[in-house]
Backbone bond lengths (Angstrom), bond angles and torsions (degrees), N, CA, C in turn:
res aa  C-N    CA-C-N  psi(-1)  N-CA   C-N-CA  omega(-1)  CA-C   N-CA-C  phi
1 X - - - 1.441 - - 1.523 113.06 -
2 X 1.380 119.95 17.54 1.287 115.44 -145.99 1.909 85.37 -104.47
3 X 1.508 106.13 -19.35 1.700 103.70 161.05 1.434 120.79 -64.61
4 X 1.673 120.54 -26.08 1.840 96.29 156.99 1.548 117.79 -36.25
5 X 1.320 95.75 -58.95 1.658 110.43 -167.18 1.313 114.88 -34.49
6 X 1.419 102.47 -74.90 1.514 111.85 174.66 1.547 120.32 -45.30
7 X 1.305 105.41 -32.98 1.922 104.44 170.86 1.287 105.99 -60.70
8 X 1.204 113.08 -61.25 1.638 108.48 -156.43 1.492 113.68 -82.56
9 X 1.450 99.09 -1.46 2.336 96.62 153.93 1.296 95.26 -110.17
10 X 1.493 136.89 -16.08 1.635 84.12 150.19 1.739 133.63 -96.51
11 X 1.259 114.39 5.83 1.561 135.21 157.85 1.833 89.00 -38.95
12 X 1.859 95.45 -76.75 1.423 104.82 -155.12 1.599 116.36 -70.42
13 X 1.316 126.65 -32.83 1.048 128.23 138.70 1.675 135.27 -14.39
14 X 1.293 116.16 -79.57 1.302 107.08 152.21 1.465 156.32 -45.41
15 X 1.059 90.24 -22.25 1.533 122.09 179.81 1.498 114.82 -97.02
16 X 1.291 124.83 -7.49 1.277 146.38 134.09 0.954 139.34 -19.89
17 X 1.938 88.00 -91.81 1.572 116.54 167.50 0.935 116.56 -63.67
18 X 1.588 145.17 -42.47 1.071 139.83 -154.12 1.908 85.83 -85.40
19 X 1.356 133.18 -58.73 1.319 115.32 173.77 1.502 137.37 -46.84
20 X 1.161 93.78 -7.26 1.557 119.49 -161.85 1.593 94.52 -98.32
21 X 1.197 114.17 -40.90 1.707 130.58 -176.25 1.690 98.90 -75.88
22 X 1.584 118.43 -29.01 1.593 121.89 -167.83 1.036 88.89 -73.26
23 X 1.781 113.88 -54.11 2.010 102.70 -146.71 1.552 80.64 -75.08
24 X 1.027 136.51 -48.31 2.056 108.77 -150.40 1.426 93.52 -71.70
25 X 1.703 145.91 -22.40 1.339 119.29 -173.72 1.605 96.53 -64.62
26 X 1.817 115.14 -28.67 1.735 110.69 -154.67 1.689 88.06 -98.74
27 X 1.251 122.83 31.28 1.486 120.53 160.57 1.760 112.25 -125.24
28 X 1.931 109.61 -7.24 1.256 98.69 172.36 1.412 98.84 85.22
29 X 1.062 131.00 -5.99 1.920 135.16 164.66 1.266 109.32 -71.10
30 X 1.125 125.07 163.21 1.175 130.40 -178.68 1.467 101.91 -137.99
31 X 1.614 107.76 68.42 1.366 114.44 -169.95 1.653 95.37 -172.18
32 X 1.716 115.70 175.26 0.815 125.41 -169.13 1.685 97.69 -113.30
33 X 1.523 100.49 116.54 1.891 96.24 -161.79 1.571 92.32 -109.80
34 X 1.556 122.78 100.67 1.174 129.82 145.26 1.616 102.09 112.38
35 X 1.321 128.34 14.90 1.704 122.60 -155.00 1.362 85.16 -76.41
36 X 1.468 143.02 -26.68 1.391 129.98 -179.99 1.464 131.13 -58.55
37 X 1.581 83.75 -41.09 1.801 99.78 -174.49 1.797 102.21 -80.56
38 X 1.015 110.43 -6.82 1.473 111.99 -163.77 1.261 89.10 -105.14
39 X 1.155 132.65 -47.07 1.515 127.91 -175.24 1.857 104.58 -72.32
40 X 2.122 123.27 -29.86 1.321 92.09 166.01 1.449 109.08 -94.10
41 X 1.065 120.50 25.93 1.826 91.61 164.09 1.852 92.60 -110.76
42 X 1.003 126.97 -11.28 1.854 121.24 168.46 1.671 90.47 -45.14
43 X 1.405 118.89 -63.55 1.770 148.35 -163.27 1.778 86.29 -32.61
44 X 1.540 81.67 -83.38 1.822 88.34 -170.48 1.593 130.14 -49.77
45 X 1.689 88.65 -29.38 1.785 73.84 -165.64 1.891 83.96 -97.05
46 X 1.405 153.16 -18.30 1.320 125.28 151.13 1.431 125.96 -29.09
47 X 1.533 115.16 -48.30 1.488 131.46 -174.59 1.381 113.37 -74.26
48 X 1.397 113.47 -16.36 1.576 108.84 178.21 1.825 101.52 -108.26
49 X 0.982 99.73 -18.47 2.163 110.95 -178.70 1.717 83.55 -62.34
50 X 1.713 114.71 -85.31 1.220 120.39 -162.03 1.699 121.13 -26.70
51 X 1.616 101.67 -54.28 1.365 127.67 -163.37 1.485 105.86 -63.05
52 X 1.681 113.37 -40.55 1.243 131.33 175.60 1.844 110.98 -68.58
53 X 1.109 101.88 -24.91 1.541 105.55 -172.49 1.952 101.94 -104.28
54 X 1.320 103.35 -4.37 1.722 112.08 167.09 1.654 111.57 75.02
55 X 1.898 102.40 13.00 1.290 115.15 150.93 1.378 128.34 -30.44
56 X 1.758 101.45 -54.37 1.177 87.87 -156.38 1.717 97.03 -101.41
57 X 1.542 95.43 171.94 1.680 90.66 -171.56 1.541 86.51 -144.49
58 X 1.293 114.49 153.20 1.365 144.67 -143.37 2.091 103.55 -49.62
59 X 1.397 99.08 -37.73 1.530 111.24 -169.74 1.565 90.77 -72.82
60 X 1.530 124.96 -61.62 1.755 124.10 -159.03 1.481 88.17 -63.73
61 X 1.644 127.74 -51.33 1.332 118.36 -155.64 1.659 108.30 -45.09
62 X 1.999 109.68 -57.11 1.104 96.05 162.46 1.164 151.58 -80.94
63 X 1.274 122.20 32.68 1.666 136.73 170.12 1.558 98.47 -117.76
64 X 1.664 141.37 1.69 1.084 119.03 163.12 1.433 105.68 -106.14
65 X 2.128 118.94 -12.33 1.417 83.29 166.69 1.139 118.89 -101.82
66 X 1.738 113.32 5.71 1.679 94.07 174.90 1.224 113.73 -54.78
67 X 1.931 128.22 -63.07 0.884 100.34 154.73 1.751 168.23 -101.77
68 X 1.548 100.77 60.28 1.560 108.68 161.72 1.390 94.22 -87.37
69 X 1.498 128.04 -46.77 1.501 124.05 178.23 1.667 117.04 -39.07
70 X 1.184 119.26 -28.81 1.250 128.11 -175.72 1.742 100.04 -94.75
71 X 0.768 128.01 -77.01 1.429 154.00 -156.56 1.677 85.84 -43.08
72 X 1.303 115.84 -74.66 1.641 110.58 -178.37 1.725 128.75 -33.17
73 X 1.694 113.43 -49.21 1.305 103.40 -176.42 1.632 108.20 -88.03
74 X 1.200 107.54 -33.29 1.755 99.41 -179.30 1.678 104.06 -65.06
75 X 1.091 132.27 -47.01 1.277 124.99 -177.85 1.717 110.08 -59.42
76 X 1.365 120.60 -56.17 1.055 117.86 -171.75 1.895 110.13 -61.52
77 X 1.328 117.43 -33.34 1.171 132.21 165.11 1.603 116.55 -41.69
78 X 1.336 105.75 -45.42 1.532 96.37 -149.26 2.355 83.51 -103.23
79 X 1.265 122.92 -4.37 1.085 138.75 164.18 1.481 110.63 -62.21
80 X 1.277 112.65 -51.99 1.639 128.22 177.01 1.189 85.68 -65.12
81 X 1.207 142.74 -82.63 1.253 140.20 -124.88 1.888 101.01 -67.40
82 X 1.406 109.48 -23.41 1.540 109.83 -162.45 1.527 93.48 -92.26
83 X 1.228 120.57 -29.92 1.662 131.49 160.14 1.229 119.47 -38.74
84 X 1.542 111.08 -61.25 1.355 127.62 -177.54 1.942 118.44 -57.77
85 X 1.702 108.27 -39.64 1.105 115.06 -152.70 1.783 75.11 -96.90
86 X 1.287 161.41 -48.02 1.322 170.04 148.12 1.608 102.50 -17.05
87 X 1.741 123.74 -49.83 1.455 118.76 176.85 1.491 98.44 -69.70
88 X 1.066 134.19 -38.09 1.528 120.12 -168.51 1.677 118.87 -76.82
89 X 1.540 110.91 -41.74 1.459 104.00 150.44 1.087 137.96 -30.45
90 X 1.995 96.73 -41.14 2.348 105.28 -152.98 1.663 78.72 -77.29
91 X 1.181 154.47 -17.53 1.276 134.55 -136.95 1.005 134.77 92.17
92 X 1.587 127.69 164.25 1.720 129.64 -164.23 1.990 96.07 -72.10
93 X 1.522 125.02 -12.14 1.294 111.49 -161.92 1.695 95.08 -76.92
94 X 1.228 132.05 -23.74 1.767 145.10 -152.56 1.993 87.54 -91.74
95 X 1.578 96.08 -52.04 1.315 85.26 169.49 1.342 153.50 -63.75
96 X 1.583 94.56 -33.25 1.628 125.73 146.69 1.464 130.47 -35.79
97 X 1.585 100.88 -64.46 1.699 112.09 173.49 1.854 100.90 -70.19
98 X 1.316 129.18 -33.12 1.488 119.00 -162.27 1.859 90.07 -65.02
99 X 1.362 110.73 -61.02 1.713 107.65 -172.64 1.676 109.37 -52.04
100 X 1.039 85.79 -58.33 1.962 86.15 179.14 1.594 110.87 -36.69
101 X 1.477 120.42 -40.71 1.168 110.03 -173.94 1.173 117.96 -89.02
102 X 1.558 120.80 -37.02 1.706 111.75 133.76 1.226 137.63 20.50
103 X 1.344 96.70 -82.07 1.478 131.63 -160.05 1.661 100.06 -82.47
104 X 1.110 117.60 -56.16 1.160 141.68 -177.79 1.921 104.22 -60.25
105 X 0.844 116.79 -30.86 1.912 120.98 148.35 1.372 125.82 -79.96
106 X 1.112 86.79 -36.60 1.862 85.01 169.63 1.231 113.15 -66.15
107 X 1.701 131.78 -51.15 0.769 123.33 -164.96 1.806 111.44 -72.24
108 X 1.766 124.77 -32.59 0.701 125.48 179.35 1.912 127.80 -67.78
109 X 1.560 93.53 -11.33 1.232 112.27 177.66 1.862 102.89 -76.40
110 X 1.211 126.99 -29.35 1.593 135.48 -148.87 2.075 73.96 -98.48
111 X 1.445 110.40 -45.18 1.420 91.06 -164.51 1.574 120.17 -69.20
112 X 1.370 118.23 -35.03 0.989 143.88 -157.69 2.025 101.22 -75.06
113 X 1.534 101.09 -45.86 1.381 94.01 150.01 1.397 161.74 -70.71
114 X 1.128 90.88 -27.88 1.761 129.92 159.48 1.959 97.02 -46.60
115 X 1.398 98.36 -63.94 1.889 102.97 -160.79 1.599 91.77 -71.10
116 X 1.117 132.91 -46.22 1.907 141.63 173.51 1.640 95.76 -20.29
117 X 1.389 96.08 125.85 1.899 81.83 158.48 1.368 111.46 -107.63
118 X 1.193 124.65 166.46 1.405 148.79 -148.07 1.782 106.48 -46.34
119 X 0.722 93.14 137.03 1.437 97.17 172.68 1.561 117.64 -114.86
120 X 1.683 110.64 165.03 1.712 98.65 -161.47 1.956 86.99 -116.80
121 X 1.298 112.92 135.92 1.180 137.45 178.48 1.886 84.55 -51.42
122 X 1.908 110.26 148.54 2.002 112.51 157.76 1.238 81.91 -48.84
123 X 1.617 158.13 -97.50 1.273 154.47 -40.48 1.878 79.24 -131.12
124 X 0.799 143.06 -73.55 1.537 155.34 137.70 1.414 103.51 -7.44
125 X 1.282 139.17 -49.53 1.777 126.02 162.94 0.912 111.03 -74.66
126 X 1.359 132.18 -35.40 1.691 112.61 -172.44 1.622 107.79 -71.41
127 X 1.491 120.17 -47.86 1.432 146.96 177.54 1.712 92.59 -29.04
128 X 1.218 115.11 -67.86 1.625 126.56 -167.54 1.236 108.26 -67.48
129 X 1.731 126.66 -34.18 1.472 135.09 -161.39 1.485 90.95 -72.76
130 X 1.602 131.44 -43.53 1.387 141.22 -114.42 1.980 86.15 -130.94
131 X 1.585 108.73 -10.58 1.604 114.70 -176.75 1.509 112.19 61.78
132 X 1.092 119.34 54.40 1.639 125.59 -158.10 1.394 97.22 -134.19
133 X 1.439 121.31 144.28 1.378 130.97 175.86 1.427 116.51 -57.69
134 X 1.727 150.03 135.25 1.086 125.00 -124.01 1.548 76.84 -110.06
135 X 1.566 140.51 161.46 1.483 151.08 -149.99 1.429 82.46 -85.33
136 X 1.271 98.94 155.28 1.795 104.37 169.41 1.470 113.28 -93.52
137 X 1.404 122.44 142.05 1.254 118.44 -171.33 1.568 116.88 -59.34
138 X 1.030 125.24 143.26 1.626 137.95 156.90 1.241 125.65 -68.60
139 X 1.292 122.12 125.33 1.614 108.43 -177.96 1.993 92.76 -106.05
140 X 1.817 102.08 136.90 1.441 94.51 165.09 1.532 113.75 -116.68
C-alpha cells in the first residue's frame, strides 16, 4: 500500500510546483516561490481530508506517512541547499540579513522565556499528583 503514498506526493507535489511556478510568474520572479511548502501542506491536509473522510485505512495510512516522513526533510533539505548556494551569489547583504535574523530569534527566543512563568518539571506533577516530596533538582 505504500503506492498510495507515493501517488498522493506526487498528486501533491505537482500541484505545488506548478503553483509555486504561478505565484513567482504573479510576483514577476523568475523562480519557483514556495511550490515546496505548498506541496507539504497539499501532503498534510490530503492525509488528514482522507483519514477524516475514513479513506484512509490502516495499510495506505502507513504507506502515505512513510512517505510524507521522507518527503519533508529531503525536500526541504535540498530547498535550503539551493537557498544557501543563491545567498552566496546575491552578496554579503543576503548574508547579512540571513545572520541578523538568526540572531534576531535567538534573542527573541531568551525573551520570550524570561516573560513565561515557571513551569513544573513531569517529575514535579506526578510528585504533587501522588502527594510526594517534589525530587531534588540534578545539576548536569
Amino acid at each position: 500500500m505504500v503506492i498510495y503514498g507515493v501517488a498522493l506526493l506526487a498528486i501533491c507535489t505537482l500541484i505545488g510546483q506548478g503553483l509555486g511556478d504561478l505565484l513567482g510568474r504573479w510576483l514577476h520572479v523568475k523562480a519557483n516561490v514556495g511550490g515546496v511548502g505548498i506541496a507539504m501542506i497539499l501532503l498534510i491536509a490530503a492525509r488528514f481530508g482522507l483519514e477524516r473522510r475514513g479513506w484512509l485505512k490502516p495499510p495506505v495510512m502507513q504507506g502515505v506517512g512513510f512517505w510524507g516522513a521522507l518527503y519533508i526533510p529531503i525536500v526541504v533539505a535540498m530547498a535550503a541547499q539551493q537557498d544557501v548556494v543563491s545567498a552566496i551569489k546575491g552578496g554579503p547583504i543576503v548574508l547579512i540579513a540571513g545572520a541578523g535574523s538568526v540572531v534576531l530569534c535567538l534573542a527573541l527566543v531568551a525573551v520570550i522565556g524570561r516573560l513565561s512563568p515557571p513551569t513544573e518539571t513531569m517529575d514535579e506533577i506526578e510528585a504533587r499528583e501522588l502527594g510526594e516530596a517534589p525530587p531534588s533538582p540534578t545539576v548536569h
